[in-house]
N, C-alpha and C positions, 0 to 999 in steps of 0.2 A: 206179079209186080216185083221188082229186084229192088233190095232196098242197095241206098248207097255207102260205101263206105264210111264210118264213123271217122273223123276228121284224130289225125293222130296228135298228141299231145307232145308238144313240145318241152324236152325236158328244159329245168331251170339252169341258167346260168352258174359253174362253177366257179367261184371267187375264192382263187388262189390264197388270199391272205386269210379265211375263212376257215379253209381245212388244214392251213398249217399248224403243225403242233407247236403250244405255247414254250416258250423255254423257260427255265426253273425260277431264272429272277420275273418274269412277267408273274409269273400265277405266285412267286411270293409277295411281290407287290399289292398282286389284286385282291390279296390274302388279310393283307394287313395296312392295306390305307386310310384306315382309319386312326391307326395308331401311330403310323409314322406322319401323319398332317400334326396329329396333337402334341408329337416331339417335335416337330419342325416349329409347329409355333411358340412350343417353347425354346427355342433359341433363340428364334427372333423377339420373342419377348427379353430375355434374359441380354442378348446384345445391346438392346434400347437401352437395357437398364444403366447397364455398364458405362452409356455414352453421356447418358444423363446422372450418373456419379460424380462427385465432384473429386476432383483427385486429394489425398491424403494429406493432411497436413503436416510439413516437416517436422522432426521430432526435435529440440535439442536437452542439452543434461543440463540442471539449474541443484544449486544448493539450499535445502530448506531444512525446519526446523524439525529434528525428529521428535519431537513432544512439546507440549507448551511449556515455553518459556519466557521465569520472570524482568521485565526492565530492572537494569542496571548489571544482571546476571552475567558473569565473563562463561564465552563462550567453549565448550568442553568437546574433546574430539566426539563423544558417543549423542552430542546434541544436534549434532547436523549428520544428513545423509544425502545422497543425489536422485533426484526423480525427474523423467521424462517429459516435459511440457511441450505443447504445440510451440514453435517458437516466435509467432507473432502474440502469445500469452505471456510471454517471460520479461518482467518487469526489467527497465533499463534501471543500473546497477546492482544487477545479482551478478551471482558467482558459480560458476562451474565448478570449481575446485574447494569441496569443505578446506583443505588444511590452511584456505586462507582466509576462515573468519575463525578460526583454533585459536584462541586467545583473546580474540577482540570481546570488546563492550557494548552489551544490548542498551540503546538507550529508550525502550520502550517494550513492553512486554511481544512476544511471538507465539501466536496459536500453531501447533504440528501440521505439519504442512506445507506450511507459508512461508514462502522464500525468502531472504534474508539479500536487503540491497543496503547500501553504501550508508542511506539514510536511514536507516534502522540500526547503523552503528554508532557508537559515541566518537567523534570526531570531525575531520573536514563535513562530511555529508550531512551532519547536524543541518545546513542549514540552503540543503536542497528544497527547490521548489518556493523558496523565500522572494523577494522582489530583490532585485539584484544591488540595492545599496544598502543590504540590511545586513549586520553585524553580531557577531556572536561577541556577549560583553560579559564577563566573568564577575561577579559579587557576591563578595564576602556578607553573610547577613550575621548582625550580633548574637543570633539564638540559631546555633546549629539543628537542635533538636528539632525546630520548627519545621523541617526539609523535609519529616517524612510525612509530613503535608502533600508533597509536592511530586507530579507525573508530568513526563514532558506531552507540553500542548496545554496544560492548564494557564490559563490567561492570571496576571497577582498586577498589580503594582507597586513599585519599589517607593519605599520613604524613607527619607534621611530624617534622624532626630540628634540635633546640637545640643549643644551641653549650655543652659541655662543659669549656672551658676549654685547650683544644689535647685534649682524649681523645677517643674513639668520642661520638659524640650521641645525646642517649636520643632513642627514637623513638614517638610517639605517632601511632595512629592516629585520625583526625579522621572520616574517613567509609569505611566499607564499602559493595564492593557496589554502589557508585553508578555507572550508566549514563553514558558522555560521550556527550554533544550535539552538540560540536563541539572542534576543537584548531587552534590556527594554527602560524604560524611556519615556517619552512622547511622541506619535506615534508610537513608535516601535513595531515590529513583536512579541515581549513579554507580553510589559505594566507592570505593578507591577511584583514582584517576591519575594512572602510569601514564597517559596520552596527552598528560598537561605539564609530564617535565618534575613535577612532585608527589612525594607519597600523602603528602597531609591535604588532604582534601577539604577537613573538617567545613562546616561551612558556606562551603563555596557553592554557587548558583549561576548557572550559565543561563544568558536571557538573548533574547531575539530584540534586538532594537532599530530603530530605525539612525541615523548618523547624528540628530539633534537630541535624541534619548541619550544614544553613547557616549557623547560626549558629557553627558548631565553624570550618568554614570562612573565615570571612569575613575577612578581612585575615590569614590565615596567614602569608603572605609575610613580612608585616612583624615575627613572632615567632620564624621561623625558615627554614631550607632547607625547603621541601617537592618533595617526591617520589612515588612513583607506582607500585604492582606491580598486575600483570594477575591475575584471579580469574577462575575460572569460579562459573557459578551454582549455588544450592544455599542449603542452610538460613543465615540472617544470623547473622555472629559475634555475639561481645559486642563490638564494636566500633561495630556498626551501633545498637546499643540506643540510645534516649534515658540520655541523663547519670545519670536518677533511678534507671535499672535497670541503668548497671554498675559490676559489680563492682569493688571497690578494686584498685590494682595488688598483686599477689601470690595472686592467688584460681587456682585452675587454667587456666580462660578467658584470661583476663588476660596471664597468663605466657607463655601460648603465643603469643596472639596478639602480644605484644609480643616476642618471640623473633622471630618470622617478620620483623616490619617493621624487625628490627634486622641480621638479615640478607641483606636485600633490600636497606638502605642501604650495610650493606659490600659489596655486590656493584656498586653504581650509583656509589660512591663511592671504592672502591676501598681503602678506611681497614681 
């Protein structure tokens, strides 16, 4: 019996792309894809990052206070220097340039730092950010000494005392309530004041009034002693009212108030 031939085996298909030899960048590739995915996704992470930054805020140069300094202090070349602010940070009326607040008058102390605007000096800017019919009204007070009482922003009101005939002086108050700006004279929150035209400052009290205060005000001096008590803030007396709305003397209001400023002179005066 012939056995039959064993059936022959068909070799396997050769695939060309199979036995070609890899070139240098493939098998480095194959090598290290692990490590170039983890740097790929860091750029793509780092890219995001970038888009979702917000861009840098423009720098500009502003003048501030190189050490704290005191109200009324004239201002010295080695007290101001320039520092870099965001410039939507940088206060409207500061200054770029130190050598243009070199002389000027602090009328209110500066911590270092802290930039130094128009209204932090003694003059026109006294009386930014006020309601726009409000007046800077200059008085004289009979007791100089009393000034170094006095910081601008502290709220006083002003009283006239008439001359009685040798007795007590009746005492009228002129302005409630009203803010001082600035004081000179020996101690005071001012000191000298070249920006008023004279050296002799002694005295002298600059206040924040409204147009019916300033005009109550305005050549006091010349109708009697005036003087000066500290207040805190709070509802306006009858003193602070325009003329048309106060009361006559003798009303409740009236009486009080005119008690208090009568009391305040015997104690300043000593009568």
């Amino acid at each position: 019996m012939t056995r039959s031939p064993a059936p022959k085996r068909q070799p396997a298909p050769v695939r060309p792309w199979a036995s070609a030899p890899r070139s240098p960048l493939r098998r480095f590739l194959d090598r290290r894809r692990r490590t170039l995915a983890a740097a790929l996704f860091c750029v793509a992470a780092g890219a995001a990052v970038h888009e979702l930054t917000p861009p840098s805020a423009a720098m500009a140069p502003v003048a501030v206070a190189a050490r704290d300094l005191a109200g009324g202090a004239t201002v010295a070349s080695g007290d101001v220097r320039v520092a870099r602010l965001p410039a939507d940070a940088v206060p409207r009326g500061a200054s770029s340039d130190p050598s243009r607040l070199v002389g000027q008058r602090l009328a209110g102390p500066v911590r270092s730092g802290e930039a130094i605007t128009d209204a932090g000096l003694v003059g026109p800017g006294l009386l930014a950010g006020s309601a726009p019919d409000t007046a800077a009204v200059p008085v004289r007070v009979a007791d100089p000494a009393s000034l170094q009482l006095l910081r601008p922003g502290q709220l006083i009101d002003v009283v006239l005392s008439t001359d009685a005939g040798g007795g007590p002086g009746a005492g009228t108050t002129l302005a409630a309530q009203v803010p001082v700006l600035w004081a000179g004279g020996p101690g005071g929150a001012g000191g000298a004041a070249p920006w008023l035209g004279s050296q002799d400052a002694e005295g002298l009290l600059v206040v924040a009034a409204r147009p019916d205060q300033a005009l109550r005000l305005a050549g006091a001096s010349a109708r009697g002693k005036v003087f000066f008590t500290l207040v805190e803030a709070g509802p306006r007396s009858c003193g602070s009212r325009p003329p048309a709305a106060q009361p006559q003397w003798g009303g409740r209001c009236s009486l009080s108030h005119r008690s208090r400023a009568r009391s305040a002179l015997r104690r300043v005066t000593g009568s």
